[in-house]
C-alpha positions in Angstrom: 12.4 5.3 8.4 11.2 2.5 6.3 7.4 1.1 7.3 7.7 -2.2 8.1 5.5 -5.1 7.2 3.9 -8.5 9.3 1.2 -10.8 9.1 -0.7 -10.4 11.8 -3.6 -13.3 12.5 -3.7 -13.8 8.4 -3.8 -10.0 7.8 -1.0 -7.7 6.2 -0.4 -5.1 8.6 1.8 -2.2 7.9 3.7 0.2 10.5 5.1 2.9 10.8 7.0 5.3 13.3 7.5 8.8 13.5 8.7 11.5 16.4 7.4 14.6 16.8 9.0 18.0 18.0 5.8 18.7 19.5 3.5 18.0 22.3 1.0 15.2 22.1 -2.0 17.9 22.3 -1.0 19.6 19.0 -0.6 16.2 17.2 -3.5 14.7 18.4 -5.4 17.4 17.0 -3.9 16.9 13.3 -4.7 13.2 13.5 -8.1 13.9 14.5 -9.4 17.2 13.6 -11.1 16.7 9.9 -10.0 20.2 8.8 -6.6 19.5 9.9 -6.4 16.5 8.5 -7.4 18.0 5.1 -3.5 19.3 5.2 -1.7 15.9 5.0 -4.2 12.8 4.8 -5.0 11.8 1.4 -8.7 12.3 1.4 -11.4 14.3 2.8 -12.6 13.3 6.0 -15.8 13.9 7.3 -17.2 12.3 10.6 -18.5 13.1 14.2 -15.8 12.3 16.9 -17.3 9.0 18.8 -17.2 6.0 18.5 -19.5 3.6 16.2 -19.5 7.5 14.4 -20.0 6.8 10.2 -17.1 8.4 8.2 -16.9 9.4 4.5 -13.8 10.2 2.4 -13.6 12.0 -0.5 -10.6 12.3 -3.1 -9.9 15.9 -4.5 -12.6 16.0 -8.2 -14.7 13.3 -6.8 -18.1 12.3 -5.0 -18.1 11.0 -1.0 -16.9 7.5 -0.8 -19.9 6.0 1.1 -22.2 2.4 1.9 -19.1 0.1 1.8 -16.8 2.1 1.0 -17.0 4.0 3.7 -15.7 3.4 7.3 -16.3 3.6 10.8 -14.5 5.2 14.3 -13.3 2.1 15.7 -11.4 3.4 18.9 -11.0 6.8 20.3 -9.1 7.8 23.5 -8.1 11.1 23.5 -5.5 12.3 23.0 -3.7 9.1 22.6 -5.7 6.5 20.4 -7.6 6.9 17.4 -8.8 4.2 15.0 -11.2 3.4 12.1 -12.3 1.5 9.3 -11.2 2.6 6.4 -13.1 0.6 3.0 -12.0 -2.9 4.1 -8.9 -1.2 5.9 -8.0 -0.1 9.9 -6.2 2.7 10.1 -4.5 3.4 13.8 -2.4 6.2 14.9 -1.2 6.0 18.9 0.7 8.9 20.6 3.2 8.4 23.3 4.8 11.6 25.1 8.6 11.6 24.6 10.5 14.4 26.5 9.0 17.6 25.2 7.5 15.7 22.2 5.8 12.9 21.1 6.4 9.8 19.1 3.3 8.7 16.7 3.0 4.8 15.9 0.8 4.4 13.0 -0.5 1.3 11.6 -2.6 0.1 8.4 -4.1 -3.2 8.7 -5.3 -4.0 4.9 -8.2 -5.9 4.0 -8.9 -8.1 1.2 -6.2 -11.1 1.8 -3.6 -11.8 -0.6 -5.1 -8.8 -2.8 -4.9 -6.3 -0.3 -1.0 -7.6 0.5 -0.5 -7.0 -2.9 -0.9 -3.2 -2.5 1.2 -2.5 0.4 4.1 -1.2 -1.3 2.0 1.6 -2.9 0.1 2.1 0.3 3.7 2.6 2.3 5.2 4.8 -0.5 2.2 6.7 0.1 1.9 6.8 4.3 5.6 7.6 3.8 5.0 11.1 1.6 1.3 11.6 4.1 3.6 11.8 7.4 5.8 13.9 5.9 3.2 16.2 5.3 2.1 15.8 8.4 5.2 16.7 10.0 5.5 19.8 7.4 1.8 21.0 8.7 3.0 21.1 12.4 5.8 23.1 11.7 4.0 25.5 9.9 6.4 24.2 6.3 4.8 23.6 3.5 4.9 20.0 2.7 7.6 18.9 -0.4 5.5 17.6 -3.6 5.9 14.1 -3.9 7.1 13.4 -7.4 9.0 10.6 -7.7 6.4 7.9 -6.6 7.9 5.4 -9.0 11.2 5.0 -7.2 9.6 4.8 -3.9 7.0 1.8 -5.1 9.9 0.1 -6.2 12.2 0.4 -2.7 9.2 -1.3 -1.1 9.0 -4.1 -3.8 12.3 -4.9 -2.8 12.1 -4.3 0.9 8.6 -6.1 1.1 9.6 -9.2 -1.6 6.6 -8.1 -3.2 7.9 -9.7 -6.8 8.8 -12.8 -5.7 7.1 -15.8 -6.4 6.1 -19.6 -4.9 7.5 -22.8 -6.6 4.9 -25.9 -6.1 6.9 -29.0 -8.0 4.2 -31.1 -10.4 4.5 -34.2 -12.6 5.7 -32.4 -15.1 8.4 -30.3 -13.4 7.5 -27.5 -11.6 4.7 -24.6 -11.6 5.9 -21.1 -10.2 3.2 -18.4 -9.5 3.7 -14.5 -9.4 1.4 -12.0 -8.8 2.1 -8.1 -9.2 0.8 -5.0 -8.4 0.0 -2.2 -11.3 -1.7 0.5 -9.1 -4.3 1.6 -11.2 -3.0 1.5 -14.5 -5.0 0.9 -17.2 -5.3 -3.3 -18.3 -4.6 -2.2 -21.9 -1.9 -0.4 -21.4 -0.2 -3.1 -19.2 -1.3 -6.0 -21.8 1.3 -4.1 -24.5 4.2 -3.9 -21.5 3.3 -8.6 -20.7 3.7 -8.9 -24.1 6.9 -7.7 -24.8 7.9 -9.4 -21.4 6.5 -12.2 -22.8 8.7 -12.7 -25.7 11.4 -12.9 -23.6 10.4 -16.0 -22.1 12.9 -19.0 -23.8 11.9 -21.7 -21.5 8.6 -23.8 -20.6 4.9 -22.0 -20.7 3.8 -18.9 -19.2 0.4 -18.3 -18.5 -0.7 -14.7 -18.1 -3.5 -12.9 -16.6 -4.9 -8.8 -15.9 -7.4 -7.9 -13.7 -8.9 -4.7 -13.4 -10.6 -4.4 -9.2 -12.2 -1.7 -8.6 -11.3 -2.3 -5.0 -7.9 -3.6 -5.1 -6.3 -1.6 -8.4 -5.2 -3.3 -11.6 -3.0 -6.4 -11.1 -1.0 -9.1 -13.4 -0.8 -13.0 -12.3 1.6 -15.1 -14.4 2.4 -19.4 -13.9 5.1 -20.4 -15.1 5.3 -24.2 -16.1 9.5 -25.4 -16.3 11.1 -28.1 -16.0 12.2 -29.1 -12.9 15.9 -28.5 -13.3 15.2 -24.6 -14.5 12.7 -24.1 -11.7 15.2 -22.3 -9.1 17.0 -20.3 -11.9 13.7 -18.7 -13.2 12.3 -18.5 -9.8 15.2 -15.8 -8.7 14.8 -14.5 -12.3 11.4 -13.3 -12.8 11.3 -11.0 -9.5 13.9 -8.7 -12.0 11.7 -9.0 -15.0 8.4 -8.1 -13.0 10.1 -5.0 -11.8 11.5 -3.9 -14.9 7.3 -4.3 -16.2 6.0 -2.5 -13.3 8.5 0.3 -14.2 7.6 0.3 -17.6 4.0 0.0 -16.8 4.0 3.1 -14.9 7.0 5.5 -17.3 4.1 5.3 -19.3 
C-alpha cells in the first residue's frame, strides 16, 4: 500500500497504513522497545520511556546523533500511541485492535518547509522497506534486502509530483522553477549529470543551482526563462528530463 502525502497546517505529512496478524501487545512492543526496534527502524535508538524523555539515534559506523539532531518522546500511551521528535521531524505510530490483530497507522510529519517536502519520496521508499521489516520481525522472517531503492524513489516522484514545477508569467514571457531531490549524492558528481541535461536545452535560459545540506541532502534548483508561448510545453516537459537526471544521478 502506497504512503500517502498532505499538507497539513504548512507541513508535509506522510502516512502510512499497515495490518498486523498479531495482537496490539506484541506490536506495541516492536514500536517501542529500543532493542526491538534495532530489527527494523533505520537507526539506533536509545531513550528512557516517558515523556519529555531525550532520544539519540545512531546510523550503523557512526557516532550518536545528538544537541539538535536529536529528538524528544512527544506522546506516549501505551500500548496504543507513541510519538517523538525526530531532527526537525515527528514520527507517530498508533495501534488500533482489529479482530485478532491490529492495524498500525504511522505518520512522518517533516520539518524544514519546502526542503523537507523535497525528501519525501526517499523518506516513503524508505518507511515502505522499514515496515516490511517490521512485519518480517513479528513473524519471526527474516526481512527481504532492499535493493532496488532507485525504482522505488522514482514510483513516489511520480505518485507525489515531486518533479514538477510552477510557471509565474513575467514581462518577458514566463519563468518556470523546479527543484529536485538527489539524496545525498555527491554535488560533483550531479554537476557532470546538469550539464549534459543542460545541453539539451534548445529554448530560452536555464539557470541552474546544487546545494549540498547537511540537513536536508543534496538538491538541484533550475529557472527556466521562455517565452510565453513555449511555457506550457516545457513545463509538462522538464518533469521527464528531471527524472531521467535523478536516475542518472544515482546509476552512478
Amino acid at each position: 500500500m502506497d504512503a500517502k502525502m498532505e499538507t497539513v497546517g504548512g507541513a508535509t505529512v506522510l502516512r502510512f497504513e499497515r495490518r498486523f496478524k498479531h495482537p496490539v501487545e506484541k506490536v506495541w512492543r516492536a514500536i517501542s522497545d529500543p532493542a526491538e526496534m534495532a530489527h527494523w527502524f533505520p537507526a539506533a535508538v536509545e531513550t528512557e520511556l516517558k515523556i519529555g524523555a531525550a532520544m539519540t539515534f545512531t546510523f550503523p559506523g557512526e557516532a550518536p546523533i545528538d544537541g539538535s539532531r536529536g529528538g524528544e518522546i512527544l506522546e506516549l500511551d501505551p500500548p496504543k500511541v507513541y510519538a517523538f521528535r525526530w531532527n526537525s521531524d515527528v514520527l507517530r505510530f498508533e495501534l488500533v485492535p482489529d479482530g485478532d490483530g491490529c492495524i498500525l497507522y504511522f505518520s512522518q510529519t517533516l520539518g524544514g518547509g519546502g526542503l523537507g517536502r523535497l525528501g519525501a519520496g526517499r523518506n516513503a521508499a524508505g518507511w515502505d522497506h522499514c515496515l516490511g521489516a517490521l512485519d518480517a520481525r513479528l513473524d519471526g522472517r527474516e526481512p527481504e534486502a532492499f535493493t532496488e531503492w532507485l525504482p522505488a524513489m522514482q514510483h513516489y516522484l511520480d505518485v507525489f509530483g515531486l518533479a514538477e514545477g510552477t510557471r509565474a508569467d513575467t514581462a518577458e514571457g514566463a519563468e518556470l522553477r523546479f527543484a529536485l531531490d538527489l539524496v545525498w549524492k555527491p554535488v560533483d558528481d550531479a554537476c557532470k549529470h546538469v550539464a549534459r541535461l543542460a545541453d539539451t536545452v534548445k529554448e530560452g535560459a536555464v539557470r541552474w543551482e546544487l546545494f549540498a545540506d547537511p540537513d536536508f541532502g543534496t538538491r538541484v534548483e533550475l529557472t527556466h526563462t521562455v517565452p510565453a508561448e513555449h511555457a506550457d510545453a516545457e513545463l509538462a516537459a522538464w518533469p521527464a528530463r528531471l527524472k531521467e537526471l535523478f536516475a542518472a544521478v544515482h546509476a552512478g
